[in-house]
C-alpha positions in Angstrom: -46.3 -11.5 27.9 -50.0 -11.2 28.1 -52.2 -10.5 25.0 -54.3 -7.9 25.5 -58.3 -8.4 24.4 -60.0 -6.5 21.6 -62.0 -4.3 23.6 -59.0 -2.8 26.3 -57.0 -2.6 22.7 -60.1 -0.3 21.5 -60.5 1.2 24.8 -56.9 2.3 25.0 -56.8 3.2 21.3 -60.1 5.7 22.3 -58.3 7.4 25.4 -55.3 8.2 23.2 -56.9 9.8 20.5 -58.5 11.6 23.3 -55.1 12.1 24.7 -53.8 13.1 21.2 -56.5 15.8 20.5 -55.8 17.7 24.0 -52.0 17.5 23.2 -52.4 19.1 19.9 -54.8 22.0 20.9 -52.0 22.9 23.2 -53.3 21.4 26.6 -49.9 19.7 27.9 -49.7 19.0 31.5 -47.9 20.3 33.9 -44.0 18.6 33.9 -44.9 17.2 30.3 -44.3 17.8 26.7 -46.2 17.1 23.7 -45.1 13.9 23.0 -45.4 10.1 22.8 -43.9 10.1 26.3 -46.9 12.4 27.8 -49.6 11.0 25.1 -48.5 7.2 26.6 -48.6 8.5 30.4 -51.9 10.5 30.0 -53.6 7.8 27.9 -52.3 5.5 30.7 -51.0 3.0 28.5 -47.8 1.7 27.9 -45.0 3.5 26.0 -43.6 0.5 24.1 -46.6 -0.1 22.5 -46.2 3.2 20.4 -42.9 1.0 18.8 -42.4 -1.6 16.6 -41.6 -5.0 18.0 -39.9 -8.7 16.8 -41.4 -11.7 16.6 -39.5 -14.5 18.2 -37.9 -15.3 14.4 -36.6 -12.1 14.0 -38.9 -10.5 11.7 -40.3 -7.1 12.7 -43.9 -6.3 13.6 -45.7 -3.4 14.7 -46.3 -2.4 18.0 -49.9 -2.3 18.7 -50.2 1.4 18.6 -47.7 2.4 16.8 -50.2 3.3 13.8 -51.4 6.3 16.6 -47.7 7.2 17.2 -47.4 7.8 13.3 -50.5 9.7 13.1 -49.7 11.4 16.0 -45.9 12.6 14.9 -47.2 13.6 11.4 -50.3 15.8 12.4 -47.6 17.3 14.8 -45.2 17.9 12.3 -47.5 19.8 10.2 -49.0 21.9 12.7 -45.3 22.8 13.2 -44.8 23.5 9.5 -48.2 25.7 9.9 -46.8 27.6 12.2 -48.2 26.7 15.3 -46.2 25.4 18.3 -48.9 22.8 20.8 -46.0 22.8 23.3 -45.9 25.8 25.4 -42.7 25.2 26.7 -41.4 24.7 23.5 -42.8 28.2 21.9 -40.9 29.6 25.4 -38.1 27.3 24.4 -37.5 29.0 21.0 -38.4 32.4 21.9 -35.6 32.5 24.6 -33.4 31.1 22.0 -34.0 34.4 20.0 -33.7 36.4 22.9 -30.3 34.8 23.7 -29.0 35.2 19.9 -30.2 39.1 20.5 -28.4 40.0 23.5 -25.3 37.7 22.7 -25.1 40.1 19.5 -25.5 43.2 22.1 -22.8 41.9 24.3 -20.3 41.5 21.1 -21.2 45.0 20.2 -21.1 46.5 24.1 -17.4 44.3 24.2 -15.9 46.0 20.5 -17.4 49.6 22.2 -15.5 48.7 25.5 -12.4 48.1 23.6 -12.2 50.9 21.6 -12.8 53.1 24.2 -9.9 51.6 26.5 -7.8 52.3 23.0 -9.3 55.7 23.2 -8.3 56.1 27.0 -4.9 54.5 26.2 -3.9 57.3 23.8 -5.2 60.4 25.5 -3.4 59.5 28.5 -0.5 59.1 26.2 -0.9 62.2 25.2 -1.7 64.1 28.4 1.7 62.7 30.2 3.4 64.1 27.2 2.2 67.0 27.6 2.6 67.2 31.2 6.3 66.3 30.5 6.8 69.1 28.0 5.1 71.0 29.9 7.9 70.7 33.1 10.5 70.6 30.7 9.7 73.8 29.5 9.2 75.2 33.4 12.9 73.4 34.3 14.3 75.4 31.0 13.1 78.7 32.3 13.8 78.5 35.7 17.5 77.3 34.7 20.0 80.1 34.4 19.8 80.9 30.2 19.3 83.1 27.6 15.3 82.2 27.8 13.0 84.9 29.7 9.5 84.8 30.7 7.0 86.7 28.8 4.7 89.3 30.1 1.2 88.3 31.0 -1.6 90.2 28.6 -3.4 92.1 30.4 -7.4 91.4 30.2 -9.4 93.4 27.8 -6.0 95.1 26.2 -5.2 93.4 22.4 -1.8 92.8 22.0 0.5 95.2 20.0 -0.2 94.9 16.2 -3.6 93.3 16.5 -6.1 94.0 14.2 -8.8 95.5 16.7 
């Protein structure tokens, strides 16, 4: 693997800060996030260098900008902790969240409503065959030969005998 020389080191290191600084004020590019992924590809450098590496031995080194990746990672973390989301698409992200958590409660609610009012329908349909049933019992028991007769019909506007009118 090729070294690379002091000056495209400094030269890369100088494009992402610059990368770093439009990321954070919230400037993330179309199909990107904010983070190392998009700082790497809009610095035009490569990803692995944001990582640690080993040396042949085993031992670890770091990568050669990975010192940007922590800097990077920590001044995004506390702009989260501030309050303030860079990532568009992440402020969206969360805020449909919410608005899924909402209308999921709504639909629990508009589900317990439903079912209570099929409980509601349930019994007065109960009740209204019932009533229909007496109701022909009672026309069966008069129209059967029995000691049972018909009442008059009041008439309108006349009180019944013994009313207090």
């Amino acid at each position: 693997m090729a070294r690379i020389s002091d000056e495209t080191r400094r030269n890369n290191e100088r494009a992402i800060r610059q990368v770093m600084e439009q990321l954070l004020a919230g400037a993330v590019p179309p199909g990107g996030k904010c983070d190392i992924k998009t700082l790497a590809t809009q610095a035009g450098v490569a990803r692995t260098g944001f990582y640690p590496k080993r040396n042949r031995d085993g031992s670890p080194r770091p990568g050669p900008y990975q010192h940007l990746a922590e800097e990077f990672e920590r001044r995004l973390a506390a702009l989260r902790e501030a309050g303030a989301t860079p990532d568009p698409r992440a402020a969206q992200v969360e805020r449909l969240k919410g608005q899924v958590a909402g209308l999921k409660d709504r639909l629990a609610e508009r589900q317990e409503q439903l079912a209570e009012l099929g409980e509601f329908k349930q019994r007065a349909l109960s009740q209204i065959a019932a009533q229909q049933m007496e109701i022909q019992r009672l026309r069966e028991a008069l129209a059967a030969p029995s000691n049972l007769r018909a009442l008059p019909r009041a008439q309108r506007g006349s009180a019944p005998f013994g009313s207090c009118s």
